[in-house]
N, C-alpha and C positions, 0 to 999 in steps of 0.2 A: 504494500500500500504506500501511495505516496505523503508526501507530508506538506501541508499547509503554511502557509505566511501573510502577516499582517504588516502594513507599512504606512508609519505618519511621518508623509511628507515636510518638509520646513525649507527654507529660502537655506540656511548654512546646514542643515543634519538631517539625518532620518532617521527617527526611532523604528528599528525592525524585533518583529518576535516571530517564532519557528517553534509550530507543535505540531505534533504525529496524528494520527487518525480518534487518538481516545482522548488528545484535549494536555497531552504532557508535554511539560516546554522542555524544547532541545535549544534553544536560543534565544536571547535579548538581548540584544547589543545598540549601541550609537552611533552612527557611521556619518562622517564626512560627506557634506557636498561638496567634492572636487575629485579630479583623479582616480587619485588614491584610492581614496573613500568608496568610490562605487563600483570600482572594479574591486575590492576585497566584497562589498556589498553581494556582488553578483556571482563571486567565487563561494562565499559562505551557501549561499542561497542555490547553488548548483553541489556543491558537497554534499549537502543536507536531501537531496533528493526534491525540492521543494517540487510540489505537483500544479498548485496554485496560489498566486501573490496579491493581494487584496488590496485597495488601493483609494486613496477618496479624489484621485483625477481620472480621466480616460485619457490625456496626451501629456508631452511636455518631455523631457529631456531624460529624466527618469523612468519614466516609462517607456520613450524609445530603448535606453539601454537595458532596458528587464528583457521586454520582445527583444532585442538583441542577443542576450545571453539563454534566448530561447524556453523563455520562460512564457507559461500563460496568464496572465496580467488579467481580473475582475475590477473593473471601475467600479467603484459605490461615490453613490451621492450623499455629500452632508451630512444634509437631514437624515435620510436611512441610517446614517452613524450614529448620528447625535439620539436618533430616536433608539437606538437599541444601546445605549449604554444603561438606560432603567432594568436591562435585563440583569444585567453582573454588580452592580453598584447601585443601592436605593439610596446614598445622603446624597449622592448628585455632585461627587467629586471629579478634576478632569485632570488629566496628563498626558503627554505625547505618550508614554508608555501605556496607560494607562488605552489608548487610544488606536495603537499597537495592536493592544491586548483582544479586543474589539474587535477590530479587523480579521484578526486571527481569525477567534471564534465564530464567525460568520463565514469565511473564508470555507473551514470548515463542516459545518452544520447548515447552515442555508444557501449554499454554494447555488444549488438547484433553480434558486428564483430570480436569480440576475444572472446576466448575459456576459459572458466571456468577450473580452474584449477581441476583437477582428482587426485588424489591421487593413490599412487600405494600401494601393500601388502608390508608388514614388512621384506618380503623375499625380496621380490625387492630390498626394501633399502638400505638392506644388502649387496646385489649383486653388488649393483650399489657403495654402500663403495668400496668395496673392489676392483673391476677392476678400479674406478679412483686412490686408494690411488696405486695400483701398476704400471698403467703408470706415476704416476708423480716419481715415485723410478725408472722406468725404462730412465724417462729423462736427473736425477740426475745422473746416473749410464753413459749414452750416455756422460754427460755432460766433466765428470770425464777423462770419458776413452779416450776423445778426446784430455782434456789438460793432459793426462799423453801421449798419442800417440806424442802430439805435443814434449814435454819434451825430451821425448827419439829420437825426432828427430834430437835435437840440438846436439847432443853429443854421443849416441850410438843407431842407427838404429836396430841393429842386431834384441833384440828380438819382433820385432812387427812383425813380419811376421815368425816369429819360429812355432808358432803352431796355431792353426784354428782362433782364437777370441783374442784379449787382453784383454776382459773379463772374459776369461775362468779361472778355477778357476785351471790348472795347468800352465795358462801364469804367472795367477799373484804369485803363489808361485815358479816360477823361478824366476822373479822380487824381491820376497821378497830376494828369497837366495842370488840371485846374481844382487841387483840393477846398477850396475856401470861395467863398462868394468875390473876396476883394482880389483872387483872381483871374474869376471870372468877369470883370468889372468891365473890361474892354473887349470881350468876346460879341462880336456882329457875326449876321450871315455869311459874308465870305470867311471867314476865317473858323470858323465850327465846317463848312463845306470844305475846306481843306484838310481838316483834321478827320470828317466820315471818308474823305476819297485817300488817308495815307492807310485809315484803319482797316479799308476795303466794306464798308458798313454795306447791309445788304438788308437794312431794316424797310426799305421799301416807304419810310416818312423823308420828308423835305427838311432841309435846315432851318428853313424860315416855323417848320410844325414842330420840331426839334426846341429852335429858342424860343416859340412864342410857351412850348409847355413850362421850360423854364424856370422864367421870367413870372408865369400865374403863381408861382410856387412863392408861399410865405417867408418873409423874411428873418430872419432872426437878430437881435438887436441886443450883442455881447460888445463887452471894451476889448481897447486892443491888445492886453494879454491873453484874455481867453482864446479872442480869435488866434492867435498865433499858437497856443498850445493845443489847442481842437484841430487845425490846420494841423500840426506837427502831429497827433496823433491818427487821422484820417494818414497822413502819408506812411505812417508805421503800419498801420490796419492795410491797406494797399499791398504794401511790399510782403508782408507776411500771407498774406489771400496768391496772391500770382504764383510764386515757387508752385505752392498744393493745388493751383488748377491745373498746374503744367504737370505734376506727376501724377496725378488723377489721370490724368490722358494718355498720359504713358502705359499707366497700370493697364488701364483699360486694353491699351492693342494686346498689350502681352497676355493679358484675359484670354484676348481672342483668338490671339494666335494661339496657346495652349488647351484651348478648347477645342479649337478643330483640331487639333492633332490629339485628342487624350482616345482611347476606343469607345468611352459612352457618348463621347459629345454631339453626336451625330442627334443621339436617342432626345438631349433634351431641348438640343436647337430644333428638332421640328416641331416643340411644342407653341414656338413665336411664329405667326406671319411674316416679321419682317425677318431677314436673316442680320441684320444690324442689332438684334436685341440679343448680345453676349451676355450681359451682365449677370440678369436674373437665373439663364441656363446656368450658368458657371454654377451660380451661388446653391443654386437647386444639387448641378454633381459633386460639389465639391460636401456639402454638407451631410448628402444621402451618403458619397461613396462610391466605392466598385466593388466592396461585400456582399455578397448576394444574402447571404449567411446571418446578414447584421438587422435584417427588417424580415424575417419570415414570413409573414403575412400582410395586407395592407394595412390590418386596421393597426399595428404597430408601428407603421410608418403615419398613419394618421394621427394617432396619440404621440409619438416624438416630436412631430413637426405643429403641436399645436390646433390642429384644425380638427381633430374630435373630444366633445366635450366631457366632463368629469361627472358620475352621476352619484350621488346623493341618497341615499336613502334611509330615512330613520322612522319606523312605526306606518304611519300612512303617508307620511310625508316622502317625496317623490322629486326631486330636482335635477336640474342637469347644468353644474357650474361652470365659467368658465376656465378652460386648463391653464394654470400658471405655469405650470415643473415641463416645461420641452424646449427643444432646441429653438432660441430666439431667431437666431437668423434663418434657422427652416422654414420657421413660422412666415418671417418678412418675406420671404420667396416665394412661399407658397399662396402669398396674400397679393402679392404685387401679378402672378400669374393668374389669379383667378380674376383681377383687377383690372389686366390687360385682355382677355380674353371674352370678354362678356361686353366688350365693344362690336366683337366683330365675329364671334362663334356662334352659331343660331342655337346650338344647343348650351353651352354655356350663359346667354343672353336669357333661354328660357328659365334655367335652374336660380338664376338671378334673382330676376322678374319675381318666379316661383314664391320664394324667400322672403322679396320683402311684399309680397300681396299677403304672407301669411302674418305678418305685421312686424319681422324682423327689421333693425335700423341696418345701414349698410355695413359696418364691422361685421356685422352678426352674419351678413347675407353673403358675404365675400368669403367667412371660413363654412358656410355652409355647402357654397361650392367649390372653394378650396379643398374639403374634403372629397367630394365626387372628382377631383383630380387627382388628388391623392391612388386613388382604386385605379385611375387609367395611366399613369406615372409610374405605381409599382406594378402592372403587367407588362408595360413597357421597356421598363428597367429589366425586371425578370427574367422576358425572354430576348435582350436585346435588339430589341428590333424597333424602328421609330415609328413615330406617332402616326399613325394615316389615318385620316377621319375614315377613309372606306371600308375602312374593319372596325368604326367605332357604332357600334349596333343601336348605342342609341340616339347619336345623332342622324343617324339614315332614317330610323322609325318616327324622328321627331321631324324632319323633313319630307317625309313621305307624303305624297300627294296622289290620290287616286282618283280616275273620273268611273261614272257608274257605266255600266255598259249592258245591254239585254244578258250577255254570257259573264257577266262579275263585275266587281271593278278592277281597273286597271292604273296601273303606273303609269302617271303625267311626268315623264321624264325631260322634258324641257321642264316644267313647273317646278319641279322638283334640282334643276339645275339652278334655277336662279334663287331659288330658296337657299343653299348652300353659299351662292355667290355674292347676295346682294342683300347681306347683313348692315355693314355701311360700307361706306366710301374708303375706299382703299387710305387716302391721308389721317382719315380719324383712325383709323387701325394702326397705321405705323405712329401717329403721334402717342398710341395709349401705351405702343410698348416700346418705348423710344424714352418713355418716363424711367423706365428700370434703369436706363443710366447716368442717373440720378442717384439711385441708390434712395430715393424718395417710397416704400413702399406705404400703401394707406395703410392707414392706422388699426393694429390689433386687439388692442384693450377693449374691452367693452364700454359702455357707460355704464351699464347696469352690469349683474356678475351673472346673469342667467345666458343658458347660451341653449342652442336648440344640438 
C-alpha cells in the first residue's frame, strides 16, 4: 500500500507530514522554499513511497515540481480545509503543522471525493500565461483610465467624450499635446485638422464637430497651481495608460497566434462568427484545458465554470443560489460567449429571449444560456471536433420551417435558410464579439442571490 502526504504551502517553507494507510506518521518535517529545500522535499516524498500529496493550491511552482518528481498532487480548497479541521481539533486551534496534519488525513481517508489533479500540455500553459497576464494589464489599464477620466472631470471635461474611448490611442495623444485647457487655448480648426490627419483619425466627425463639442464642455475654474499640478498629473496618467495599451496588443497577437496553432483551438474559434474574436476562445481553452479526464461530464464543467446554480434545501424550503466557489474567469468566458452569441444565433437569441420572458434580469438570462453552452462546449471538446450548427439538433428543430402539403408537411428549405442567416446584420455580430477584446465580459453577480 502506498502512503499518503499532506503539504502547507508558505511564500519561505512548507510544512510537510507523511502517514501510511492506518493514519501512523512516518514524517514531519520543514522544508525550505529554495533549491535545496525542494529537491530534499521531493526526495523525502519519493523515499517514503508517497502515493498521494494533498495540497491547498492546484498550480504554482511547487506543484509543478511534485508533478515533476512524478508524484500525484490533490488540490483542496481552503475552505474544505478550514472546514474539516473541526474534525481533529474542537478548541479551534491553527498551525502550519497543524494544517499539514489535515491534509494528510484527508489525503488519506477522503481521497475519493476530490479530483486528482491533471495536468495540462505545455501549450496550454502557455495559453493560459498569456490570457491571464493580459486581463490583469487590461484591469491596470480600466484602473488608470478611470482615475484619469475622474481627473479631467475636476477641471476640464471637454476631452473625455471627444473621441470613441479615452483609451484610445488618438485620445491619449490629444491628452499628451494638449493636457490642460490653457493648452488648448489656441487650438482652431486648422490646427486640431492637422493633428486628426498626422493621427490618421478615421472617426468619420469634422474638426469644426470635433471643436464645437469641445468648447460646449464646462469649464472648470482652478488657480494656477492647481492647474499646473492637475496638468502634470493628466501627463503622468497619459504616459502610464500608453506602455499597457501597447502591450495589450501585443499580448493579444501572440493570443492568437498561439491559438491557432494549440490542437483544441480550432474546436473553440468556431464557436465566434467573426474569426477576429481570439480572446474569449483562448480564455475559454486555456481555462477548460486539454484534460479530457479533468470535467467528466458536463454538468461538472457547468458547476466549475459558474453557470449552474447551487441548490438549497432545508425542510420544505427549496432554492437555487447563486454559485460563488468556481472558476472566475471560466465564468467571465463563458458569460461574454453567451453575450456575444445571442446577437446573432437564432437558437441562442431564442434560449435568451426564453429566460428573460420567464422574468429573469439579464445576468441571470446570460448564465442560463451560458449553461446550454456549456453541454454543446463539453461534447465539442470531448470529441474534438468543432462546433457546426448542422449537427447542433437543436438549432435545426428551432429553425425548422414546414409548409402543409395534401401528403404531410414538408421542409421550407429556402425559409429555413434564411432563418439560420438572417438573425442580424453581419456588423452587429462582429461588433458583439469584437467586445471580448476588451476583456469587458457582462456582468456575473447577481443583484438578487437567486438564480434559476
Amino acid at each position: 500500500m502506498g502512503h499518503y502526504a499532506g503539504v502547507d504551502w508558505a511564500a519561505d517553507k512548507h510544512d510537510v507530514r507523511v502517514c501510511d494507510e492506518t493514519g501512523e506518521e512516518l514524517l514531519a518535517a520543514t522544508f525550505a522554499h529554495d533549491e535545496k529545500g525542494l529537491r530534499a522535499l521531493c526526495r523525502a516524498l519519493a523515499r517514503l513511497r508517497v502515493e498521494l500529496v494533498a495540497i491547498e493550491r492546484p498550480d504554482g511552482l511547487l506543484v509543478e515540481r511534485l508533478l515533476d518528481a512524478g508524484l500525484r498532487v490533490l488540490p483542496m480548497h481552503p475552505k474544505q480545509v478550514a472546514a474539516a479541521r473541526a474534525r481533529f481539533r474542537a478548541a479551534g486551534g491553527k498551525s502550519d503543522r497543524f494544517d499539514a496534519f489535515v491534509l494528510c488525513e484527508l489525503a488519506r481517508t477522503d481521497s475519493h471525493r476530490f479530483r486528482v489533479l491533471e495536468p495540462d500540455s505545455d501549450e496550454t500553459k502557455a495559453l493560459r500565461a498569456l490570457t491571464r497576464a493580459r486581463e490583469d494589464l487590461v484591469h491596470a489599464r480600466v484602473a488608470l483610465c478611470s482615475q484619469l477620466r475622474a481627473e479631467l472631470e475636476r477641471f476640464w471635461p471637454g476631452p473625455i467624450g471627444l473621441f470613441t474611448k479615452l483609451d484610445s490611442p488618438i485620445s491619449l495623444a490629444f491628452l499628451e499635446r494638449y493636457p490642460s485647457p490653457a493648452d488648448a487655448r489656441g487650438l482652431g480648426e486648422q490646427r486640431l485638422g492637422a493633428f486628426l490627419a498626422r493621427q490618421r483619425y478615421s472617426g468619420g466627425q469634422k474638426p469644426t464637430d470635433l471643436l464645437s463639442k469641445l468648447r460646449r464642455a464646462p469649464e472648470g475654474r482652478v488657480g494656477e497651481a492647481e492647474l499646473a499640478a492637475r496638468r502634470a498629473l493628466v501627463l503622468a496618467l497619459v504616459t502610464a495608460i500608453k506602455p499597457l495599451v501597447e502591450q495589450i496588443k501585443q499580448l493579444t497577437e501572440q493570443i492568437a497566434t498561439a491559438l491557432r496553432e494549440h490542437p483544441d483551438g480550432e474546436i473553440f474559434l468556431s464557436l465566434f462568427r467573426d474569426p477576429r474574436s481570439v480572446v474569449t476562445a483562448a480564455e475559454l481553452l486555456a481555462e477548460i484545458g486539454d484534460c479530457r479526464a479533468r470535467y467528466p461530464t458536463r454538468d461538472t464543467l457547468a458547476a466549475d465554470a459558474g453557470q449552474a446554480a447551487v441548490a438549497v434545501e432545508s425542510g420544505r424550503r427549496k432554492t437555487a443560489s447563486f454559485r460563488c466557489g468556481c472558476n472566475k474567469r471560466l465564468r467571465g468566458a463563458f458569460c461574454t460567449l453567451a453575450d456575444s452569441t445571442r446577437h446573432w444565433h437564432p437558437w441562442a437569441q431564442d434560449r435568451y429571449a426564453a429566460a428573460r420572458a420567464r422574468g429573469h434580469e439579464h445576468p441571470r438570462a446570460l448564465r442560463t444560456l451560458g449553461r446550454a453552452w456549456c453541454r454543446i462546449v463539453w461534447s465539442c471538446w470531448q470529441r474534438r471536433t468543432p462546433y457546426d450548427p448542422a449537427k447542433h439538433r437543436a438549432l435545426q428543430q428551432h429553425c425548422t420551417v414546414t409548409v402543409p402539403t395534401p401528403s404531410g408537411p414538408v421542409p421550407d428549405l429556402p425559409a429555413i435558410q434564411r432563418m439560420l442567416g438572417a438573425a442580424v446584420t453581419e456588423p452587429v455580430a462582429r461588433r458583439a464579439e469584437r467586445e471580448a477584446l476588451d476583456s469587458k465580459p457582462p456582468p456575473a453577480t447577481p443583484s438578487r442571490r437567486l438564480m434559476s
